[in-house]
PAKOLNU-693122 format. One record per residue (C-alpha): x, y, z; residue in three letters; residue number from 1. Coordinates in steps of 0.25 Angstrom, whole numbers. Layout:
N
+-------+-------+-------+------+------+
!    c1 !    c2 !    c3 ! resn ! resi !
+-------+-------+-------+------+------+
!     X !     Y !     Z !  ala !  NUM !
...
+-------+-------+-------+------+------+
//
This chain:
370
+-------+-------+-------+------+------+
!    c1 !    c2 !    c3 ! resn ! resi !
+-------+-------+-------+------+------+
!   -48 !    47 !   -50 !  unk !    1 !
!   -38 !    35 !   -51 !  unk !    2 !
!   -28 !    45 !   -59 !  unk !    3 !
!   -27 !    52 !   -46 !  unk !    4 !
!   -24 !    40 !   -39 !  unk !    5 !
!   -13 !    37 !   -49 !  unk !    6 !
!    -8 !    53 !   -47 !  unk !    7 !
!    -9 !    50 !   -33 !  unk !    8 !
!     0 !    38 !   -34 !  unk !    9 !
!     9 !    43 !   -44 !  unk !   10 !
!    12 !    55 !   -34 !  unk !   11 !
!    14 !    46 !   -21 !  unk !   12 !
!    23 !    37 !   -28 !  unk !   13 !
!    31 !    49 !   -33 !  unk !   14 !
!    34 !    54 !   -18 !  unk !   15 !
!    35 !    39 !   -13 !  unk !   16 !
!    44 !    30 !   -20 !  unk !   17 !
!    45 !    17 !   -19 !  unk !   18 !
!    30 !    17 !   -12 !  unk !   19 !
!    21 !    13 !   -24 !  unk !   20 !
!    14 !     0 !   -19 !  unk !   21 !
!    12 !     8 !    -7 !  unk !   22 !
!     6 !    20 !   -13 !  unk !   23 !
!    -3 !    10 !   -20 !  unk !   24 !
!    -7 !     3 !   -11 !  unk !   25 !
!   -11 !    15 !    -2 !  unk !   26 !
!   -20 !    21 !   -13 !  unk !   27 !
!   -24 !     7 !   -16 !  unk !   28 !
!   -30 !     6 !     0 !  unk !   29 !
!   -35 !    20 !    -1 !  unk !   30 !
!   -45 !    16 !   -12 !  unk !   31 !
!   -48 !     1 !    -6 !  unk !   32 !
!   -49 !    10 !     8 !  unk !   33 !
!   -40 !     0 !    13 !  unk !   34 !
!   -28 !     2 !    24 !  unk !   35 !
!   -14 !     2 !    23 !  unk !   36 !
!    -1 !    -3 !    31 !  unk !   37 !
!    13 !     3 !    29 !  unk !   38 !
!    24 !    -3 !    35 !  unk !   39 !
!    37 !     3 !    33 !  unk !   40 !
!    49 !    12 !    42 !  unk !   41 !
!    48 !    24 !    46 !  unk !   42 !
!    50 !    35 !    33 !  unk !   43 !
!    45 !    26 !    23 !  unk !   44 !
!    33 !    36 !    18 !  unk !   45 !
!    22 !    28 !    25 !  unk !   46 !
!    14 !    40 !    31 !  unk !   47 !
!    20 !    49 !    17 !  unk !   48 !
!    13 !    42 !     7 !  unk !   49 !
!    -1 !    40 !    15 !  unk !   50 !
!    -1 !    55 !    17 !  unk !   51 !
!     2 !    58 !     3 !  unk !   52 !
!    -7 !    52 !    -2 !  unk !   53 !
!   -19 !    55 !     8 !  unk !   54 !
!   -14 !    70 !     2 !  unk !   55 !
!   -18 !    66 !   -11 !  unk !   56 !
!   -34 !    61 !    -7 !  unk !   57 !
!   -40 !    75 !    -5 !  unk !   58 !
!   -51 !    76 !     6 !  unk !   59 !
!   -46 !    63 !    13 !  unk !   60 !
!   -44 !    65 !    29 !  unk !   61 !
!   -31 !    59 !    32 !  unk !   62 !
!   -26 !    54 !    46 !  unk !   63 !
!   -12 !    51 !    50 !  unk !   64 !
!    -6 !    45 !    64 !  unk !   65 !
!     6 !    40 !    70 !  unk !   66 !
!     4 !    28 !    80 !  unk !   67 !
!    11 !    26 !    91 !  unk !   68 !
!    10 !    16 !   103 !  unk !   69 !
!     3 !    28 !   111 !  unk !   70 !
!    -5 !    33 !   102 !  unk !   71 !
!   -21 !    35 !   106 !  unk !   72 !
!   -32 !    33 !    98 !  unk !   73 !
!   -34 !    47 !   100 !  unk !   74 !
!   -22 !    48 !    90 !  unk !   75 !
!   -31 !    43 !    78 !  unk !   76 !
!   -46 !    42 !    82 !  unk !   77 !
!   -46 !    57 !    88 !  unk !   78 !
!   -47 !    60 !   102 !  unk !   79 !
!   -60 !    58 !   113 !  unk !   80 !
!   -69 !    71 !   111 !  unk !   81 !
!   -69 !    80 !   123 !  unk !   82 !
!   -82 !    85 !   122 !  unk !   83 !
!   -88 !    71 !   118 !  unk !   84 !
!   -82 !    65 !   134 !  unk !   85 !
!   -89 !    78 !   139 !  unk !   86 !
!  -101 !    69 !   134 !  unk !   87 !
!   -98 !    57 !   138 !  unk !   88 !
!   -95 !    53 !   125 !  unk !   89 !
!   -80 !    47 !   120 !  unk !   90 !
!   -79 !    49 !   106 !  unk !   91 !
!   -66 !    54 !    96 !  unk !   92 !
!   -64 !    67 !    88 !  unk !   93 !
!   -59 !    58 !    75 !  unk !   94 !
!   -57 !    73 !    69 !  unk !   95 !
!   -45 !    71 !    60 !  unk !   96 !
!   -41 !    59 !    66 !  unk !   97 !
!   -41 !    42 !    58 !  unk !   98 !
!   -57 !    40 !    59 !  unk !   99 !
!   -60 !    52 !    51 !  unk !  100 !
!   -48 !    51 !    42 !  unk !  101 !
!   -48 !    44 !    26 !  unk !  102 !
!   -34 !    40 !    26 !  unk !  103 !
!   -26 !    36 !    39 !  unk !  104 !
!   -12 !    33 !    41 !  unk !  105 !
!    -9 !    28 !    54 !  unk !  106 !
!     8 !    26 !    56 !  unk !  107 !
!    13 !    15 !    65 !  unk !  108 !
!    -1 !    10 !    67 !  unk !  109 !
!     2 !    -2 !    72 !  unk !  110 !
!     5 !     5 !    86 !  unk !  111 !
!    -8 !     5 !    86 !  unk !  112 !
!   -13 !     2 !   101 !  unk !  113 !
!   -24 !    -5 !   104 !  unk !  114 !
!   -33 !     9 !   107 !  unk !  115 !
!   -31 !    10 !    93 !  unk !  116 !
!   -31 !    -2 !    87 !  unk !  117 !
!   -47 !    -6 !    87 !  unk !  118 !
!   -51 !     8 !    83 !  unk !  119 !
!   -42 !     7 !    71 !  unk !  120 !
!   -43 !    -8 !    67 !  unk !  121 !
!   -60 !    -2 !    66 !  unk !  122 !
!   -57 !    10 !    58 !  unk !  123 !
!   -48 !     2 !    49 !  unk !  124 !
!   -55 !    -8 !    45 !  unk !  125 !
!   -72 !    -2 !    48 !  unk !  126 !
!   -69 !    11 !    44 !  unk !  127 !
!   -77 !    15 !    57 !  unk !  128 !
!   -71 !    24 !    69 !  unk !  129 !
!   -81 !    19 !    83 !  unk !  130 !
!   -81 !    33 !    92 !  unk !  131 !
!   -91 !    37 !   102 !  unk !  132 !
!   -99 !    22 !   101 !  unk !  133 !
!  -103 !    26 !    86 !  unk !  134 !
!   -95 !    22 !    74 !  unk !  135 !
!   -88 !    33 !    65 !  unk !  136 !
!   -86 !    29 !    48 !  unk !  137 !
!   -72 !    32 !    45 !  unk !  138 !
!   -68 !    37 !    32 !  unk !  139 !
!   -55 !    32 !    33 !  unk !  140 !
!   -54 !    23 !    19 !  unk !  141 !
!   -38 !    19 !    23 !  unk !  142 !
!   -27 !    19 !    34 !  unk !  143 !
!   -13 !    19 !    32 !  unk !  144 !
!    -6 !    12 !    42 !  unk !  145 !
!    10 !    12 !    44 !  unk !  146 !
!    19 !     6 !    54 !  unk !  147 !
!    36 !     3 !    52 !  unk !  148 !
!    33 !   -10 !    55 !  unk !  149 !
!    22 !   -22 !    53 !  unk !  150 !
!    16 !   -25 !    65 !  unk !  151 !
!    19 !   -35 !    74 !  unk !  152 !
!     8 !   -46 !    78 !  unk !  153 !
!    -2 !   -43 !    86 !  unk !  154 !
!   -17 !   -44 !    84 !  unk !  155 !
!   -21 !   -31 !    86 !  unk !  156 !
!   -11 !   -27 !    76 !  unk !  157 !
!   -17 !   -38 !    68 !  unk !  158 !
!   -27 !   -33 !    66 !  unk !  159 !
!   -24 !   -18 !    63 !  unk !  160 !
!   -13 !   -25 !    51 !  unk !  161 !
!   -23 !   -32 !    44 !  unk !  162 !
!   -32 !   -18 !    42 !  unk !  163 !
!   -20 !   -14 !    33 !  unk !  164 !
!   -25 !   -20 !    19 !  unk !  165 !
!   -12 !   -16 !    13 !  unk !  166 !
!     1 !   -15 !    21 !  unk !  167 !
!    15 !   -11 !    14 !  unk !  168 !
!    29 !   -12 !    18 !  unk !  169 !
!    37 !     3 !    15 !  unk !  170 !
!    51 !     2 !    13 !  unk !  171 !
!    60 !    12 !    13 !  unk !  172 !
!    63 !    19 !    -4 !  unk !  173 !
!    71 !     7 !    -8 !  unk !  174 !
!    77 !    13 !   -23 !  unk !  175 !
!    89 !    22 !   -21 !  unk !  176 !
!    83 !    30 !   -31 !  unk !  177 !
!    69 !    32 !   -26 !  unk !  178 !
!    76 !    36 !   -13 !  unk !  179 !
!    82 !    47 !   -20 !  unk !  180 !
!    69 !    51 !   -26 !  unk !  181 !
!    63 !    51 !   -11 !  unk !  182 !
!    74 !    61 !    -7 !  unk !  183 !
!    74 !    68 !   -18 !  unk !  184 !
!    56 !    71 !   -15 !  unk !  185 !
!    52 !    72 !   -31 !  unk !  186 !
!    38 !    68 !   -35 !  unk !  187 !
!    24 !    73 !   -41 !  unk !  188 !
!    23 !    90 !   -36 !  unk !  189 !
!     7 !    89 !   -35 !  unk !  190 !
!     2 !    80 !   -26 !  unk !  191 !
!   -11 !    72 !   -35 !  unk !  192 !
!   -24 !    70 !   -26 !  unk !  193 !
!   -36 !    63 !   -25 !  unk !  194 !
!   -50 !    67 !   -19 !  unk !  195 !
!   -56 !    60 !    -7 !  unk !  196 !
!   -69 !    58 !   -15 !  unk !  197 !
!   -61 !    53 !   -28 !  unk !  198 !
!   -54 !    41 !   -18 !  unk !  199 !
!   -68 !    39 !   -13 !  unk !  200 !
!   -72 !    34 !   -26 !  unk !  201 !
!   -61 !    27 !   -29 !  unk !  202 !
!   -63 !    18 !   -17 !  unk !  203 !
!   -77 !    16 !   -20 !  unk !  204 !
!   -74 !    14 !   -34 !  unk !  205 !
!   -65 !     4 !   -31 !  unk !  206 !
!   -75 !    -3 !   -19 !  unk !  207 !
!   -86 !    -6 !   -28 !  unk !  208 !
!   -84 !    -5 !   -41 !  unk !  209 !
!   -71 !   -13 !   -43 !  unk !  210 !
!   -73 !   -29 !   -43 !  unk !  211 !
!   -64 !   -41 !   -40 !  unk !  212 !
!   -67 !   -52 !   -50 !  unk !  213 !
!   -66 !   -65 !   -46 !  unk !  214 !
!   -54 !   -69 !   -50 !  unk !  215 !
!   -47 !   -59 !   -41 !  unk !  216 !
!   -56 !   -65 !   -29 !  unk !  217 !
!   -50 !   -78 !   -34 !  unk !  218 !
!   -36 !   -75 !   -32 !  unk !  219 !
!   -39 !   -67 !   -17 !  unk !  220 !
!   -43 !   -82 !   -14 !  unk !  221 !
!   -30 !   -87 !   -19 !  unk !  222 !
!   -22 !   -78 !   -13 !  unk !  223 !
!   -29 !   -82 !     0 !  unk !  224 !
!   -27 !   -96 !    -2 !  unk !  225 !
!   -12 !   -95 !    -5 !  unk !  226 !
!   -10 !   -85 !     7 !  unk !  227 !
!   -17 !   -94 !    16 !  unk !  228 !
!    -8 !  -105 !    11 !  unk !  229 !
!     3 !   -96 !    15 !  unk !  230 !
!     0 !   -95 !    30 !  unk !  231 !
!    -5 !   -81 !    26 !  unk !  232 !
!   -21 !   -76 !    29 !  unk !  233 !
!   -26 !   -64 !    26 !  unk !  234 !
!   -39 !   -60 !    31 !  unk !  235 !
!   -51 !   -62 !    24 !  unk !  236 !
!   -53 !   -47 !    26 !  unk !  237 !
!   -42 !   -44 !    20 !  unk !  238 !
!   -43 !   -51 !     8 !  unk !  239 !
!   -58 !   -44 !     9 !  unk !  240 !
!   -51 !   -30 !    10 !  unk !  241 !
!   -41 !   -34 !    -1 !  unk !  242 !
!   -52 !   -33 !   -12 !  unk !  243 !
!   -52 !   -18 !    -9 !  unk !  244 !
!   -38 !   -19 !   -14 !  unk !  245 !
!   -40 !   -24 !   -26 !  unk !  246 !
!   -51 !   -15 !   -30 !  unk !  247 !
!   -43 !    -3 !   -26 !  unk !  248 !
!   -31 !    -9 !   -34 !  unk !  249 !
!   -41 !   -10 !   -46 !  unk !  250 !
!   -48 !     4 !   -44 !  unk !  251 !
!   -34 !    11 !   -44 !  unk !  252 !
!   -30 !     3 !   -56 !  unk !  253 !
!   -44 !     9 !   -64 !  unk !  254 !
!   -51 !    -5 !   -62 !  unk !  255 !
!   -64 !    -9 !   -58 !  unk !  256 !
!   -59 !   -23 !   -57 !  unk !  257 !
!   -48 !   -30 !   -49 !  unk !  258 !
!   -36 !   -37 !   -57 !  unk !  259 !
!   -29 !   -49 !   -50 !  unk !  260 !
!   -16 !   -40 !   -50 !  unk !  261 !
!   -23 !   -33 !   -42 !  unk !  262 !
!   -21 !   -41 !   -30 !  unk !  263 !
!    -6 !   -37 !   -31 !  unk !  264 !
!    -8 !   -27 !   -19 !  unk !  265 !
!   -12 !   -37 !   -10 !  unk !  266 !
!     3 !   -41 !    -8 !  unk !  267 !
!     2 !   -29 !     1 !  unk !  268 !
!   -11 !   -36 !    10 !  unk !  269 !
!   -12 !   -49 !    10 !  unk !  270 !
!    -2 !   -54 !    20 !  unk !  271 !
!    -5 !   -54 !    34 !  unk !  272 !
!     7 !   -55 !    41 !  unk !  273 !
!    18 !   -43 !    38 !  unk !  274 !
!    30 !   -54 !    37 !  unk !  275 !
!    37 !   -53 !    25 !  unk !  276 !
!    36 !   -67 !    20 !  unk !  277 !
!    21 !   -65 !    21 !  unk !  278 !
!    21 !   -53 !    12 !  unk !  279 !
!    29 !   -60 !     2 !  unk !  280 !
!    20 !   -72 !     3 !  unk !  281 !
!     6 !   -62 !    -1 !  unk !  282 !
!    16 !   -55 !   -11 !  unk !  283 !
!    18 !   -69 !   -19 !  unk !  284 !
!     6 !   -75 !   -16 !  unk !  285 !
!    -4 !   -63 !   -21 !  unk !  286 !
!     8 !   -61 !   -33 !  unk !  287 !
!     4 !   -74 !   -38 !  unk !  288 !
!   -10 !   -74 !   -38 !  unk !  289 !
!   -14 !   -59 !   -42 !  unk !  290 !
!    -5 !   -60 !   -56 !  unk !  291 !
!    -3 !   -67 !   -68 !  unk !  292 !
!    10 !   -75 !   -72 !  unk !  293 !
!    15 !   -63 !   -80 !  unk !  294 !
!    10 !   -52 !   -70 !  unk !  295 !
!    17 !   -59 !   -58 !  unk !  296 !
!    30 !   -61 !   -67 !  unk !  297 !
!    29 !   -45 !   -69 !  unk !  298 !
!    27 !   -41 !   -55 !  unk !  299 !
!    39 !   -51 !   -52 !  unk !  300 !
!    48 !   -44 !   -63 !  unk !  301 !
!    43 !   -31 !   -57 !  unk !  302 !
!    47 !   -33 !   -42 !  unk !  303 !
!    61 !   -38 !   -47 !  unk !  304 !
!    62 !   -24 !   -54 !  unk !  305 !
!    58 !   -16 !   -43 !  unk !  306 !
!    67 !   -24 !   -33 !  unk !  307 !
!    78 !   -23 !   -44 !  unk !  308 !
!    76 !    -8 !   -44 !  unk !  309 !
!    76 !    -8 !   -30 !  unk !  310 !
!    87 !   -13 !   -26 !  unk !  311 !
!    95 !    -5 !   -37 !  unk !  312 !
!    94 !     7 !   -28 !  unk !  313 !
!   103 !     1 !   -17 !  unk !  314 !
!   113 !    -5 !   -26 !  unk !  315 !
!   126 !     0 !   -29 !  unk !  316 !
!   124 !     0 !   -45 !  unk !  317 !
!   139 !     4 !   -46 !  unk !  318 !
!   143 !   -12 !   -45 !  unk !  319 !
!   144 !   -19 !   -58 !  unk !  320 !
!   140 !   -31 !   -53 !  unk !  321 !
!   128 !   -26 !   -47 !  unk !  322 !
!   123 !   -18 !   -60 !  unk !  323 !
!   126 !   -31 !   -66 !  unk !  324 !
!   116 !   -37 !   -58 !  unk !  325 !
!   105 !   -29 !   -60 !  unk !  326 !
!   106 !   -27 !   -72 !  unk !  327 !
!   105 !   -43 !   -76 !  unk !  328 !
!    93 !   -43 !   -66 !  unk !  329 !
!    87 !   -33 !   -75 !  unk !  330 !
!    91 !   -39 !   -87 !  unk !  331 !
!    83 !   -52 !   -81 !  unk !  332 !
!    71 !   -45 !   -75 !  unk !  333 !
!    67 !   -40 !   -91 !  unk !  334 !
!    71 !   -54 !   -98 !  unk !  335 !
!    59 !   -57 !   -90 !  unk !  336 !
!    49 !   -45 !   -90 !  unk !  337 !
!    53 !   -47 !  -107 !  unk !  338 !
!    48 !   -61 !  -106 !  unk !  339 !
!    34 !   -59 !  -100 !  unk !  340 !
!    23 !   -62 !  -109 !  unk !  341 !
!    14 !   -50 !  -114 !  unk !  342 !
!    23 !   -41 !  -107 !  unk !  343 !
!    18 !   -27 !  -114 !  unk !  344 !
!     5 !   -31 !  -108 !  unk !  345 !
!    11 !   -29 !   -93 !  unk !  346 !
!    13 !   -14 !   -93 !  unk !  347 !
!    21 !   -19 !   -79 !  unk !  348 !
!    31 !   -24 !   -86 !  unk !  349 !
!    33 !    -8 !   -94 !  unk !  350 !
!    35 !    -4 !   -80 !  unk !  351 !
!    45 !   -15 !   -77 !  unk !  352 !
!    55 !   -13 !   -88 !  unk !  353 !
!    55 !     3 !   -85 !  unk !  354 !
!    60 !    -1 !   -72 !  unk !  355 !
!    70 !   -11 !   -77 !  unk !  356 !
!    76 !     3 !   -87 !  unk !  357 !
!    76 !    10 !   -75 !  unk !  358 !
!    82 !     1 !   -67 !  unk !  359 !
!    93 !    -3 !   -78 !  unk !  360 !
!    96 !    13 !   -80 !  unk !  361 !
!    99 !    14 !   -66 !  unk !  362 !
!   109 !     4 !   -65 !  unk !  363 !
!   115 !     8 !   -77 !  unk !  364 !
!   116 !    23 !   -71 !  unk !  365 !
!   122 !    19 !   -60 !  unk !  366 !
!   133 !     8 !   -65 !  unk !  367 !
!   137 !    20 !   -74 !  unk !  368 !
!   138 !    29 !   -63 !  unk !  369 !
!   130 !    39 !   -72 !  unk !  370 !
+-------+-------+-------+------+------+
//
């Protein structure tokens, strides 16, 4: 089942460049049954890649809505029966509408009125859809919000942002290249699928059968401590729901047993405040405490490869000087990925130096004009 995962991924990844954390961490809420926040401008594939991939879970009920500051809970709870007011009785028709649905993906949800609001904050978190006086089990294991923009304070919006486990900020395709590739629509021609009942298993697979040893524990407690020291407090809660993560993280990876890198994904949780010094803050702080020396210096050399590569695609490589640079940078970024200790037992650092090959070709290609 996890190789259809890995199909699964391998497809999305394929159609959306430039989105693999995103994707990840998508399927990684899926099977922790944990939400999901997208922030990004209008045409950044938000609602895309959600509905791909509920395409690709086969007997999943999938609901999508558009918020507005009009909208009604009719719009995503179903609208009051008729023939239940002939009785005397308010209840909803929640046929085809979020209570009834697996997977959600509500856009602009922080337009969310008030109307709203209390019924969804319930659903979110409980899982549980109140109508008619009698409580209704939802089977809804994830909702996807999106918005253009992080919300402004306010409590009521508070609240509804710290449902979102994992939240994500979706630029526009930044390589030149990749831009391209977008135009141009290739990927996979088969789309890969997973079954309903095969997720199911996954998620229960990954609740009670894989473990978080206490050194993990440990290091969540440290994170806490430094964070707090930081001005940053995320909830207890949170840090409760967290563990789901890691499990998830673990499962997807073919373990029964969560690692300290792990904890990587909660760079993408931990903060509660969407300011961007408080992001970089949680990105540092759980850097440090979830790897070792040699697996911190490798993430390092990574992002300055990716960033490198990045910023390549809106560089005019036809300068001297500038091919110059980049290519010293290069030079230096594998001085230092040759000097790390045990480095062939790092399978990261295969990755890195492909990379670097490609990213040297390129330059190369381009200051020829060939």
């Amino acid at each position: 089942m996890l190789q259809k995962i890995n199909e699964i991924r391998k497809y999305l990844n394929s159609v959306y460049l430039e989105r693999e954390g995103i994707i990840e961490g998508i399927l990684v809420a899926f099977v922790a049954r944990q939400h999901v926040l997208l922030v990004g401008e209008p045409g950044t594939a938000k609602s895309a890649i959600v509905a791909d991939l509920a395409k690709s879970i086969t007997g999943t009920k999938y609901f999508q809505w558009l918020l507005t500051r009009f909208s009604t809970p009719e719009e995503l709870f179903g609208p009051v029966s008729l023939k239940a007011l002939e009785q005397d009785t308010y209840k909803r028709n929640t046929k085809d509408k979020l209570p009834e649905a697996h997977i959600g993906f509500v856009d602009e949800i922080f337009k969310a009125n008030s109307a709203i609001l209390n019924a969804l904050l319930t659903l979110a978190n409980e899982r549980l859809f109140y109508n008619n006086g009698g409580i209704v089990q939802s089977p809804l294991f994830s909702i996807i919000g999106a918005s253009n923009e992080w919300p402004e304070t306010d409590e009521g919006l508070e609240a509804l942002f710290d449902r979102f486990i994992l939240r994500y900020e979706v630029p526009y395709i930044q390589d030149g290249r990749n831009f391209v590739s977008m135009l141009q629509g290739s990927c996979l021609a088969q789309r890969p699928t997973i079954t309903l009942q095969e997720l199911e298993q996954i998620q229960n697979f990954s609740e009670m059968m894989v473990t978080v040893p206490q050194d993990v524990l440990e290091a969540l407690r440290d994170i806490r401590d430094t964070l707090k020291n930081e001005g940053i407090r995320p909830s207890d809660r949170r840090f409760r729901q967290v563990l789901s993560l890691l499990k998830a993280v673990a499962t997807l990876d073919g373990r029964d047993t969560v690692l300290r890198k792990d904890m990587s994904i909660l760079v993408h949780s931990l903060w509660v405040s969407p300011e961007s010094n408080e992001r970089d803050i949680v990105r540092t702080v759980v850097t440090d405490l979830c790897l070792d020396p040699t697996e911190r210096e490798i993430a390092n050399l990574d992002d300055m490869i990716t960033n490198l590569h990045q910023e390549m695609g809106s560089t005019d490589l036809s300068n001297t000087a500038i091919v110059l640079e980049f290519t010293q940078k290069m030079k230096d970024i594998k001085v230092k990925i040759e000097a790390i200790p045990n480095g062939q037992n790092y399978p990261e650092i295969t990755k890195m130096l492909s990379l670097l090959d490609e990213t040297k070709k390129t330059i190369t290609t381009a200051a020829l004009g060939v």
